[in-house]
Structure formats: structure tokens, C-alpha cells
Residue frames as qw, qx, qy, qz and C-alpha x, y, z in Angstrom:
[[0.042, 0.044, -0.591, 0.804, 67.72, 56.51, 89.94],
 [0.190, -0.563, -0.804, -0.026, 64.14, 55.57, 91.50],
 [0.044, -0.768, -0.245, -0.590, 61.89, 58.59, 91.90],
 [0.644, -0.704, -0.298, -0.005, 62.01, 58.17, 95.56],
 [0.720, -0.129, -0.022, 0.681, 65.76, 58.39, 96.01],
 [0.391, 0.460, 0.239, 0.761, 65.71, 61.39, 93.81],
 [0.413, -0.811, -0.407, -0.083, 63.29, 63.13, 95.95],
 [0.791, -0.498, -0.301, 0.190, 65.44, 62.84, 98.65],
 [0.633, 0.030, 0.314, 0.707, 68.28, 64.06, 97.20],
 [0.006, -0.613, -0.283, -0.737, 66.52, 67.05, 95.59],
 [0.563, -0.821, -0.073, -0.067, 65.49, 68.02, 99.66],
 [0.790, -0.281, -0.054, 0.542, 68.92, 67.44, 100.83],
 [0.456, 0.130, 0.182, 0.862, 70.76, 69.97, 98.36],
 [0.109, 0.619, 0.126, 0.768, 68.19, 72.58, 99.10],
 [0.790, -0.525, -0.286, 0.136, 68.17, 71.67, 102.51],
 [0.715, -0.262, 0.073, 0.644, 71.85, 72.74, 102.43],
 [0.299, 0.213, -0.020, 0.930, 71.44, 75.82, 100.56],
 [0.266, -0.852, -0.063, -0.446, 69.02, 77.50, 102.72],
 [0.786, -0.575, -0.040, 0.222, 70.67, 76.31, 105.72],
 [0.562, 0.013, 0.117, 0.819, 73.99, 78.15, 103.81],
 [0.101, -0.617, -0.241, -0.742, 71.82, 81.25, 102.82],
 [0.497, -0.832, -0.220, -0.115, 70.67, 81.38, 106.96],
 [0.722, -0.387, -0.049, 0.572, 74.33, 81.27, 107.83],
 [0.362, 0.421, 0.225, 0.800, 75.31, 83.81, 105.30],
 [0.233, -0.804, -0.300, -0.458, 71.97, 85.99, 106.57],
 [0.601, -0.775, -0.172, 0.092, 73.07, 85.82, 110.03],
 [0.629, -0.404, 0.139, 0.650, 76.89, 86.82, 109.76],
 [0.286, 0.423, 0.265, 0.818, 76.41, 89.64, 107.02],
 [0.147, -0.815, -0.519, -0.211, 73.50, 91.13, 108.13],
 [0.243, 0.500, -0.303, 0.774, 74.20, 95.02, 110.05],
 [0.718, -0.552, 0.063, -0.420, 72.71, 93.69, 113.45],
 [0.909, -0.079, -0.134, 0.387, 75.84, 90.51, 113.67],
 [0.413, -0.805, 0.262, 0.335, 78.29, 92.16, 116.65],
 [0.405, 0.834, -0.351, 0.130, 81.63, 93.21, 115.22],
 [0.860, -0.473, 0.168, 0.087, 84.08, 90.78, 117.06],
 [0.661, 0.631, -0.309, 0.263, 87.98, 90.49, 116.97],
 [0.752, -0.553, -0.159, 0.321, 90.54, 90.77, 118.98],
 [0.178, 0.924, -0.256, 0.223, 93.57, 93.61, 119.85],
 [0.792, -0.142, -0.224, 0.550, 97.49, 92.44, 121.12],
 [0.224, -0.941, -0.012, -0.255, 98.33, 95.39, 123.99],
 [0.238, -0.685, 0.642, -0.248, 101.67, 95.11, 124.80],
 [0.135, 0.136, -0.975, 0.113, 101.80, 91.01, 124.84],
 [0.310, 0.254, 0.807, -0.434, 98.18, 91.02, 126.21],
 [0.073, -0.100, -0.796, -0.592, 95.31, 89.86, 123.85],
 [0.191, 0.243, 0.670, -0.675, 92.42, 90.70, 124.37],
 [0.129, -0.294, -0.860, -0.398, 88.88, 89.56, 122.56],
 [0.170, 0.188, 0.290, -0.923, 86.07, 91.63, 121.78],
 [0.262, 0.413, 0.854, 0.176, 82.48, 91.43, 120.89],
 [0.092, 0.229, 0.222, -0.943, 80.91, 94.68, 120.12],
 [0.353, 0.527, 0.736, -0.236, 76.92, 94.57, 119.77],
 [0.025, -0.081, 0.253, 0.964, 75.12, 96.16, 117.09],
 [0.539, -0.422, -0.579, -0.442, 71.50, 95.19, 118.31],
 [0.052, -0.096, -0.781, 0.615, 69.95, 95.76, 121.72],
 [0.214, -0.683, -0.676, -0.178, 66.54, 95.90, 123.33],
 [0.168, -0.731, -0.047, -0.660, 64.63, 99.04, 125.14],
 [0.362, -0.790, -0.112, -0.481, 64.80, 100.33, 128.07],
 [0.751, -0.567, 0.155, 0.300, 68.24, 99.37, 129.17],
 [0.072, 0.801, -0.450, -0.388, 71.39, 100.51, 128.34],
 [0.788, 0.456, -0.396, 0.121, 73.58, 98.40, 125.61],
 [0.610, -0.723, 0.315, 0.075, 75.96, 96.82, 128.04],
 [0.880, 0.425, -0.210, -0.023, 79.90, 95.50, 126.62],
 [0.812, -0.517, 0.270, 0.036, 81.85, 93.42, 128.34],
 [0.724, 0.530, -0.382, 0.223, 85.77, 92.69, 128.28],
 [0.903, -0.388, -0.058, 0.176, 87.68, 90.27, 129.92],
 [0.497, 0.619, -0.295, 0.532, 90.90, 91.98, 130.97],
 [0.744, -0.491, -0.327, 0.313, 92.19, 90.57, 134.30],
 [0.482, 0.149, -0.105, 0.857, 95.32, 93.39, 133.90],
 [0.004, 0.895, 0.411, -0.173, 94.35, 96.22, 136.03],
 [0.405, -0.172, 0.293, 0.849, 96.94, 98.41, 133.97],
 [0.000, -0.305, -0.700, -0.645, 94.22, 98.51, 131.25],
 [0.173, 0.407, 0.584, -0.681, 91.88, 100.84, 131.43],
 [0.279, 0.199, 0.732, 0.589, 89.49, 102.13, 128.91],
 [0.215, 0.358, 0.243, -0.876, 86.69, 104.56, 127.45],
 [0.390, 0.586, 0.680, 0.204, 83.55, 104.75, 125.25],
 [0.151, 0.358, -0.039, -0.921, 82.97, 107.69, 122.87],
 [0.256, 0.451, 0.851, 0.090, 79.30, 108.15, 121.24],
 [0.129, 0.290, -0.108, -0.942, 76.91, 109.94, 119.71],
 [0.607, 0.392, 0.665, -0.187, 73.29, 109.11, 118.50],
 [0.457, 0.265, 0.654, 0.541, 73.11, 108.16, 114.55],
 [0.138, 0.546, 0.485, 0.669, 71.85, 111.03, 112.15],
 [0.256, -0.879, -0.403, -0.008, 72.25, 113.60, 114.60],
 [0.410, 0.772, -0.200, 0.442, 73.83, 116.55, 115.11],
 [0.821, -0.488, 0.037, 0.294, 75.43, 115.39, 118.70],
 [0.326, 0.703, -0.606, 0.179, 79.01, 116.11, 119.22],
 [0.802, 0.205, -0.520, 0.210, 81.05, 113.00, 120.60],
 [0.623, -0.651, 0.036, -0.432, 80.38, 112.31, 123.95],
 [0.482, 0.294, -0.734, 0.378, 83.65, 110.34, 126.28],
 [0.717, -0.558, 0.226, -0.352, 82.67, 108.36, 129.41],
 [0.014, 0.624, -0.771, 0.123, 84.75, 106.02, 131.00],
 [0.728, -0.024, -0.660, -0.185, 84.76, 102.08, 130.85],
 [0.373, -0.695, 0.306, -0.533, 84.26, 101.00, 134.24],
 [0.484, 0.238, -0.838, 0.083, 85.91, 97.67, 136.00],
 [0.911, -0.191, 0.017, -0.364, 84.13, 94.83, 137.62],
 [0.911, -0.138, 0.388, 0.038, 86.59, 92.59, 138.74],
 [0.563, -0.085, 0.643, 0.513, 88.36, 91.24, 135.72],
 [0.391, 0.565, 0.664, 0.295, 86.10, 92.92, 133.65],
 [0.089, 0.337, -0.014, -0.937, 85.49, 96.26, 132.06],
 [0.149, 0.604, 0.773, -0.128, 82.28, 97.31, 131.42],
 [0.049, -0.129, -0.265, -0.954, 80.72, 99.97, 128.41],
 [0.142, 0.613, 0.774, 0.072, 77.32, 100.70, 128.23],
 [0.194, 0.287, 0.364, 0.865, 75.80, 102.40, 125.46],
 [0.351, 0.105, 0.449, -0.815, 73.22, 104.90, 126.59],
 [0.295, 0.401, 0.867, 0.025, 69.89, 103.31, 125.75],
 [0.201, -0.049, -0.396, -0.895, 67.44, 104.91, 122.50],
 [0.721, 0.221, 0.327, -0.570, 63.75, 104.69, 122.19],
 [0.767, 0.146, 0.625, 0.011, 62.87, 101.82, 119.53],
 [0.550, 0.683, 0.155, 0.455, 65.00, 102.28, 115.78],
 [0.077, -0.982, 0.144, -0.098, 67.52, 104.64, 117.67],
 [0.839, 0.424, -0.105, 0.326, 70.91, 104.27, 116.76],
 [0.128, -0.947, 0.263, 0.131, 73.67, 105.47, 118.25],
 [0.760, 0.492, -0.337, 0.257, 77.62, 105.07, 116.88],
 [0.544, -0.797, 0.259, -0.046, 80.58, 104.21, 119.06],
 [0.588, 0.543, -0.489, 0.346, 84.15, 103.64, 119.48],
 [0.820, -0.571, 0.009, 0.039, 86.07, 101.91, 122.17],
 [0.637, 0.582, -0.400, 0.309, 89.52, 102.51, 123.31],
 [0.861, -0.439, -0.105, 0.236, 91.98, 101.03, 125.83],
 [0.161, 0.859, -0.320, 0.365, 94.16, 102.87, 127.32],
 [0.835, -0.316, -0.149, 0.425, 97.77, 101.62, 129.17],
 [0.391, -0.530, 0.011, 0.752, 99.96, 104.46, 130.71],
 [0.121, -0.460, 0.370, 0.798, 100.66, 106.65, 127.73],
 [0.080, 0.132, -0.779, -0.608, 99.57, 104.67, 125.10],
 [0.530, 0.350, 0.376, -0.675, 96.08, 104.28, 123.47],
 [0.052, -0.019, 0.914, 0.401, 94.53, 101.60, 121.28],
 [0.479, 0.165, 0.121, -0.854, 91.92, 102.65, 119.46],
 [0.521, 0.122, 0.844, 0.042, 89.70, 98.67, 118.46],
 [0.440, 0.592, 0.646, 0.194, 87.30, 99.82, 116.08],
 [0.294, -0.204, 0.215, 0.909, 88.23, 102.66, 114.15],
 [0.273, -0.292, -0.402, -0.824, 85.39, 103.05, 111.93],
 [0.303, -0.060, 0.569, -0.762, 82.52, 103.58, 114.65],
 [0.075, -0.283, -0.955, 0.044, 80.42, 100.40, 115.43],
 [0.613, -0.115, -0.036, -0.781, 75.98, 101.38, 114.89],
 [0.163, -0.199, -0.951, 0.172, 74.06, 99.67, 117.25],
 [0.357, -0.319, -0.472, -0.741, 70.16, 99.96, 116.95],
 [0.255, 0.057, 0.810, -0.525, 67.88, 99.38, 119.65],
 [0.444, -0.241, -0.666, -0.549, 64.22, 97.47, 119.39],
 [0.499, -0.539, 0.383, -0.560, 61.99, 96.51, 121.17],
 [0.279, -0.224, 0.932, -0.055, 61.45, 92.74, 122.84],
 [0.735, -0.009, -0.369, -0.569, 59.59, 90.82, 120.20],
 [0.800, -0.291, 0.457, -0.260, 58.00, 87.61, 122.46],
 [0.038, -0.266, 0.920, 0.285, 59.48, 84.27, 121.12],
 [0.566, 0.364, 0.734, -0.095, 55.90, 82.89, 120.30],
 [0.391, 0.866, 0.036, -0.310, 55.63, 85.57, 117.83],
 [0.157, -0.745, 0.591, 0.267, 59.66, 85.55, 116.60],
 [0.200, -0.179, 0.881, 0.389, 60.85, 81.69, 115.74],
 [0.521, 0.563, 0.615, -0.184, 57.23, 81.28, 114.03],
 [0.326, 0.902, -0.124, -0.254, 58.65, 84.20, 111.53],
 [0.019, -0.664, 0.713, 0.225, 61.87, 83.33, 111.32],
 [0.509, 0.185, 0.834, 0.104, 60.49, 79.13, 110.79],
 [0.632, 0.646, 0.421, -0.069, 57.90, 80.18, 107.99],
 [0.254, 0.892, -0.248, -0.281, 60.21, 82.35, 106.13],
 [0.107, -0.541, 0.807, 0.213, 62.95, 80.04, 106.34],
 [0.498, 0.302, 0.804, -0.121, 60.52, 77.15, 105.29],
 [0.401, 0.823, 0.223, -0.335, 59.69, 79.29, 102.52],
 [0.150, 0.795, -0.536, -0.242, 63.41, 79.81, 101.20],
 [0.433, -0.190, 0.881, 0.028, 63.64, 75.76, 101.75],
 [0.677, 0.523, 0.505, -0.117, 60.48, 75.42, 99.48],
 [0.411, 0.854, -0.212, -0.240, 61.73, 77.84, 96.79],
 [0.005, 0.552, -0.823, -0.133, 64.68, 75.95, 96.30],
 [0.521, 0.082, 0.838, -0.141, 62.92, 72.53, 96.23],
 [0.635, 0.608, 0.462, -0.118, 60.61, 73.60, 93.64],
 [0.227, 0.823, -0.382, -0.354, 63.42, 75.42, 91.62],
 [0.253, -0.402, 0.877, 0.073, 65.27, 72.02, 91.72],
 [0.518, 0.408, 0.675, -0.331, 61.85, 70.40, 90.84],
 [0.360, 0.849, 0.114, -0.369, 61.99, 72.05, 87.91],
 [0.308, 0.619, -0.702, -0.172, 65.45, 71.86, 86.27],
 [0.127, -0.174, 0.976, -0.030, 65.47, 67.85, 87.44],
 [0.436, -0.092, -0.654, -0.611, 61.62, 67.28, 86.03],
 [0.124, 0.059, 0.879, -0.458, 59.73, 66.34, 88.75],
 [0.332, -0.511, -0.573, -0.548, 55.93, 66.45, 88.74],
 [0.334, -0.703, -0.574, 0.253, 55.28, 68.38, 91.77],
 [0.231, 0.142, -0.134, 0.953, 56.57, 71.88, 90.67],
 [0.331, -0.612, -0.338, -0.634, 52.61, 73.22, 90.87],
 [0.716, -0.581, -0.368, 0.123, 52.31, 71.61, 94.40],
 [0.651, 0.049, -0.127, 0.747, 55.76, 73.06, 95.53],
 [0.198, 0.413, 0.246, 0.854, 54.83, 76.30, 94.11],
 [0.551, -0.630, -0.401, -0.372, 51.48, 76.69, 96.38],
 [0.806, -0.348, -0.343, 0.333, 53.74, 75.70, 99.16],
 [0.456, 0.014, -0.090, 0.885, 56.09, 78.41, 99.01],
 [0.097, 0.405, -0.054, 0.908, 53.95, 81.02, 98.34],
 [0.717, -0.569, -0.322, -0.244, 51.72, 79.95, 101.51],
 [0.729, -0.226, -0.194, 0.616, 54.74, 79.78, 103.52],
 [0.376, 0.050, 0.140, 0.915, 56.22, 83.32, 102.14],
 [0.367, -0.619, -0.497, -0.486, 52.63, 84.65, 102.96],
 [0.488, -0.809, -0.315, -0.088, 52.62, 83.87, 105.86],
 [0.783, -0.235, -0.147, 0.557, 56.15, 84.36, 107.20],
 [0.365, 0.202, 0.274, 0.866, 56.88, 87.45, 105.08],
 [0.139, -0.367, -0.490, -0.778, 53.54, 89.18, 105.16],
 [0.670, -0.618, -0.408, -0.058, 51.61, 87.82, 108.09],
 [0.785, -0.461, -0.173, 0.375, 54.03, 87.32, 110.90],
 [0.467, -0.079, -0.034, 0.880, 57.03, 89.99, 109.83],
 [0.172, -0.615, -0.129, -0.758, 54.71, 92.98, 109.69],
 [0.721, -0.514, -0.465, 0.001, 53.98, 91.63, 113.19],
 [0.711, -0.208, -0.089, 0.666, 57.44, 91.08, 114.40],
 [0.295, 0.264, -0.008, 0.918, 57.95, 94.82, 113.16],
 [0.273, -0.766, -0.043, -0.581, 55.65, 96.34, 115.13],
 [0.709, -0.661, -0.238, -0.052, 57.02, 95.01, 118.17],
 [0.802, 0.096, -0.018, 0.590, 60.27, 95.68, 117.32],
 [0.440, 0.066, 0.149, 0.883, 59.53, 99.23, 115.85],
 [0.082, 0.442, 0.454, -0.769, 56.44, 100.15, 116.41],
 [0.269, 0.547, -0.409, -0.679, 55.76, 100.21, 112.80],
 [0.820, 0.298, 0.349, -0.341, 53.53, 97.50, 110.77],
 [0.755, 0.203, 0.405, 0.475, 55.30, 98.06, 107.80],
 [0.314, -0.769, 0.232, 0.506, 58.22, 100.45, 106.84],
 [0.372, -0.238, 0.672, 0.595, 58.44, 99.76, 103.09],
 [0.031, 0.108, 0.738, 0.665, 57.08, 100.20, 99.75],
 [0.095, 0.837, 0.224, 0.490, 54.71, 103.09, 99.52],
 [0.496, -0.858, -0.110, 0.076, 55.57, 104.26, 103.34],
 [0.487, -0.776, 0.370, 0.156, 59.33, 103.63, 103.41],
 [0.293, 0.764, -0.572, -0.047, 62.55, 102.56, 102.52],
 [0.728, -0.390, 0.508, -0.243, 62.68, 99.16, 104.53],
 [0.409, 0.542, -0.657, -0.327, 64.44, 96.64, 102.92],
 [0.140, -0.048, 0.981, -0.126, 63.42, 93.98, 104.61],
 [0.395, 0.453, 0.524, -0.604, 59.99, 94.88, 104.09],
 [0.415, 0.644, -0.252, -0.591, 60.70, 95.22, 100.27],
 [0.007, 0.382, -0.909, -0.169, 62.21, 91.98, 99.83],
 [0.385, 0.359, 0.819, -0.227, 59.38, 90.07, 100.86],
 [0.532, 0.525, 0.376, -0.547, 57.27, 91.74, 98.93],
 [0.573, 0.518, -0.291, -0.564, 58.64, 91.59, 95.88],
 [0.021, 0.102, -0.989, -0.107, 59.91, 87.75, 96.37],
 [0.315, 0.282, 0.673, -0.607, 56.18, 87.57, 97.38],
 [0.295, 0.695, -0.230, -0.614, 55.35, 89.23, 93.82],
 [0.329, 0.549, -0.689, -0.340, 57.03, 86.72, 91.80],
 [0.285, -0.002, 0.917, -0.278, 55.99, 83.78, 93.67],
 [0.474, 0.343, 0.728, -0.357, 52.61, 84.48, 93.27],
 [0.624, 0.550, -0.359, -0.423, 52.82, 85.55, 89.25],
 [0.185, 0.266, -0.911, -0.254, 54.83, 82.35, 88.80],
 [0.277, 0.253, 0.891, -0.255, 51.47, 80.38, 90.59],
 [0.174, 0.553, -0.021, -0.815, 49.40, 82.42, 88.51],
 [0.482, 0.584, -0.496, -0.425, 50.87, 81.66, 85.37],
 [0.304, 0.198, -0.924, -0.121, 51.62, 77.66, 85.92],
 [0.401, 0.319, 0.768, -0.384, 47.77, 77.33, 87.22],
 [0.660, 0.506, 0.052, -0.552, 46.51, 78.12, 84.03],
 [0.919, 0.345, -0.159, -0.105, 49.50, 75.76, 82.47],
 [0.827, -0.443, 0.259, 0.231, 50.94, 73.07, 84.22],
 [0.830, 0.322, 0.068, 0.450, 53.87, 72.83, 81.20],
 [0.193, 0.921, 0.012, 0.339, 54.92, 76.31, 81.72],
 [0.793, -0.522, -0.201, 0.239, 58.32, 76.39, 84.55],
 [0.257, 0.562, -0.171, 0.767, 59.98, 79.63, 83.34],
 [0.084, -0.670, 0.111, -0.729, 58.55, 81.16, 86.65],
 [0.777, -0.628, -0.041, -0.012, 58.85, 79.21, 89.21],
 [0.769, 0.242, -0.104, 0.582, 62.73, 78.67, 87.50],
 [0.206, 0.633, -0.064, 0.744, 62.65, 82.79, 87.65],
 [0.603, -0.700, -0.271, -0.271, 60.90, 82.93, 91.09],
 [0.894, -0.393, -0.142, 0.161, 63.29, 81.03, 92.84],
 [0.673, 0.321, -0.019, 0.666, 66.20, 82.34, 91.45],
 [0.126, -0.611, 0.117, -0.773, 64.88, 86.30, 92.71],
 [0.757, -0.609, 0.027, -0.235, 64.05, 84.44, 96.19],
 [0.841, -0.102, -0.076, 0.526, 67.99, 83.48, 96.31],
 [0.177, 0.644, 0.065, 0.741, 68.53, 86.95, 95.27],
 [0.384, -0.697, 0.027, -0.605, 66.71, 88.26, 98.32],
 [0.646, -0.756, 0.092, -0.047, 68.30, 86.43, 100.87],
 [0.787, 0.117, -0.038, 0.604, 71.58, 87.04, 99.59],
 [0.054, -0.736, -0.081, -0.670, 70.95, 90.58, 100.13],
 [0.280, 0.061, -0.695, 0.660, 71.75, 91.10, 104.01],
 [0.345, -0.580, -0.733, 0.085, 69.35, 91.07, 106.45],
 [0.256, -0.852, -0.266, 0.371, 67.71, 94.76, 108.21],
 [0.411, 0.156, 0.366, 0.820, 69.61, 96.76, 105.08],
 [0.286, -0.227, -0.238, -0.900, 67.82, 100.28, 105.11],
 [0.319, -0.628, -0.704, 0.097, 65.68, 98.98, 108.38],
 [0.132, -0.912, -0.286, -0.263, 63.85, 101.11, 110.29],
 [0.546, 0.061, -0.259, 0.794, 65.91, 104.09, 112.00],
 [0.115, -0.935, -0.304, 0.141, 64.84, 107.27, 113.71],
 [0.446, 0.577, 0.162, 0.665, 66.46, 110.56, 112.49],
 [0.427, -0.708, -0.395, 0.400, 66.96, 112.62, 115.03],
 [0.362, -0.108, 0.080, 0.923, 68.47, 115.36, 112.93],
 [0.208, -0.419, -0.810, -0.354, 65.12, 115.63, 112.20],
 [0.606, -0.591, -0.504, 0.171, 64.18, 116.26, 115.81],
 [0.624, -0.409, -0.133, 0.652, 66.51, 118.54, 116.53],
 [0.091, 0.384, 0.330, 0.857, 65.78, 121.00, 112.93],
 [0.355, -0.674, -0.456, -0.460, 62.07, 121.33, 114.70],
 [0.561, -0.623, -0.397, 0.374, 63.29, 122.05, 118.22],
 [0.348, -0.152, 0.123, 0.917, 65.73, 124.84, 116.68],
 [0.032, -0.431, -0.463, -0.774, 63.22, 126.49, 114.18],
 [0.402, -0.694, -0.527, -0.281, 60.87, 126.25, 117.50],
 [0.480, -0.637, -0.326, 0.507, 63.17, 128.31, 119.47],
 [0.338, 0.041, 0.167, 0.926, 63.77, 130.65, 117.03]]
């Protein structure tokens, strides 16, 4: 096989697993609605329930259900708080009923549960109660520029991992690539994205718990020991081998795990202690 072919061939297959690793990211992650459907009596009915919205509007969720038989409520309560479990009614548009969650400030969370009710009988969809975060509106010049370099980053790592087990002679070059990419995407541009989101530069490692914010850093970490160590000798390809392998790690790991949140039990200790 001519070097050239190989090449090609060595892009393709890691071409295909980031493109698998973005599909994975996007349908695990705890921001990808909760969707399904419920059978009421002979009628079927298909839901999406959100688990990501923006400020300063409610969360709004729609269901088609032409039957006006069907009627339906929302019960909530904001995340990590001592709330009790608030019941408002779904309201109908036409064919449609219509929730909406009350809106949070930016990392406020609240849990819900939706249930349709026909004469007597109640059908409760989501039993364990759907969390749905609010953010704010990061701009799209700012957004697919993160979401490209990172993902351009997870494409390099794979290339040069492949580059490596199939001998090439560009692992050094590769290597540079990725961790310029995973710089900027990871380091540059997602501390960005998180303040517009959350108000918050960066929510991880000394400050926080952020798991997105940890991931980078430590795929970031290993990148840049593995350039490190194979600029002082080109022969060396344990660490890009290891690199790559902990940069598959980390986006197998779901996306916004242990993101930012607001505690409001928190909020609520210091209002009590300040009326006492």
C-alpha cells in the first residue's frame, strides 16, 4: 500500500471515530431531551421533554394531542432546594398542550414531571423527574468555533494515535496539531463559551467540580507531556499512543457531567439563619 493511500485511510477511520464519539457526546450527555412516547387508551402520543433552555423565558413543552379528552399537568420544583412540589396545569392551544417550566437565572435547575390526565385515569410519562438547566445565549460566532476546534482536536488525536501504531512519520507534526487545536478549543474558546453560558470563566479544577472543565484540562495535560517528551525524541510514541487513548477516554465520558449548577439550598440556609 503506497504511503498516500494509507494516509487516506488512516483520516477516514478517525474521521469515523470522532464523528461516532460526537454522536455518542450528543445523545448521552444530561442536556439531550428525554423523548418517547405513551399509548392512552389507543391514543399515542410522542414526547420530547427538554433538559436545556436559555434565560429569561420560560422552558416551553409542547404535545401534539388533537383529543380534547386529554388533558394534562406539570409538577416542579427547583433542583437542590428545599421547594415542595408545585402543580400547574398544561394548557391547550389548539391541538396542542402546552408546559412551561418556570424560567431560573443562569445554572438553575429545576426537576419536573408531566402527567396526562383522561376522565379518571392518570398517566404519569416520566416517572423519575426530568432536570432541565437553564444558560444563557452563547452567540454562534463564539459557539461552533468551540465546538469545531475541540472536535478538530478529537479528529487530530486519533490521527496521530493511528500515526503511531501504523508507523507513519508525522506523529511529531500531528502531535503539535492537536495540542494547538485542544488549546484553543478547550482552553481558549470553552472558558469563553462558559462565561456566557454561566457566568463563570472556569468552574473546575482548583475552583470547582466542572467536569467539562476538568476534562480538557487534563486531556490538555497529557497532550502537552506527550509533545514534551517526543520533542526531545522523535523515536519515543508511548505518549502520544497514551495521550490519545485518555483523549478517547474524555469524550466517552458524557458531556456537562457535574456542570455548573446553582444550589439554592444554599440560598435558602442564609435567608432562614437571617430571619432568625
Amino acid at each position: 500500500m503506497n504511503s498516500t493511500l494509507k494516509s487516506i485511510l488512516l483520516w477516514f477511520f478517525a474521521f469515523l471515530l470522532t464523528v461516532g464519539l460526537a454522536y455518542y457526546q450528543r445523545k448521552t450527555g444530561p442536556t439531550y431531551p428525554v423523548d418517547g412516547q405513551v399509548n392512552i387508551e389507543n391514543t399515542i402520543i410522542k414526547y420530547k421533554l427538554p433538559r436545556s433552555a436559555e434565560v429569561g423565558e420560560d422552558a416551553r413543552v409542547k404535545f401534539l394531542i388533537p383529543d380534547t379528552t386529554i388533558k394534562g399537568e406539570l409538577q416542579y420544583r427547583r433542583f437542590k432546594s428545599y421547594d415542595r412540589w408545585d402543580t400547574i396545569p398544561l394548557v391547550r392551544s389548539g391541538d396542542t398542550l402546552v408546559a412551561s417550566v418556570p424560567q431560573q437565572p443562569a445554572a438553575g435547575k429545576v426537576m419536573y414531571h408531566i402527567t396526562f390526565i383522561r376522565g379518571e385515569y392518570r398517566f404519569n410519562i416520566n416517572e423519575n423527574a426530568v432536570v432541565i438547566r437553564f444558560k444563557g445565549k452563547v452567540p454562534w460566532g463564539i459557539l461552533w468555533p468551540h465546538i469545531i476546534t475541540i472536535f478538530l482536536a478529537m479528529l487530530l488525536s486519533a490521527r496521530t494515535g493511528l500515526e503511531v501504531i501504523f508507523k507513519g512519520k508525522s506523529t511529531y507534526l500531528y502531535t503539535w496539531m492537536t495540542v494547538v487545536m485542544l488549546f484553543i478549543g478547550g482552553l481558549v474558546m470553552g472558558p469563553i463559551v462558559q462565561k456566557y453560558a454561566f457566568d463563570a470563566y472556569w468552574t473546575g479544577w482548583p475552583f470547582g467540580n466542572d467536569l467539562t472543565d476538568n476534562k480538557s484540562l487534563i486531556a490538555f495535560i497529557f497532550w502537552l507531556f506527550a509533545l514534551i517528551i517526543i520533542k526531545k525524541n522523535r523515536e519515543n510514541k508511548l505518549w502520544p499512543v497514551i495521550a490519545s487513548i485518555v483523549m478517547l477516554v474524555v469524550f466517552l465520558i458524557p458531556h456537562s457531567i457535574l456542570g455548573s449548577e446553582i444550589d439554592f439550598t444554599k440560598e435558602q440556609d442564609v435567608n432562614t439563619m437571617q430571619k432568625e
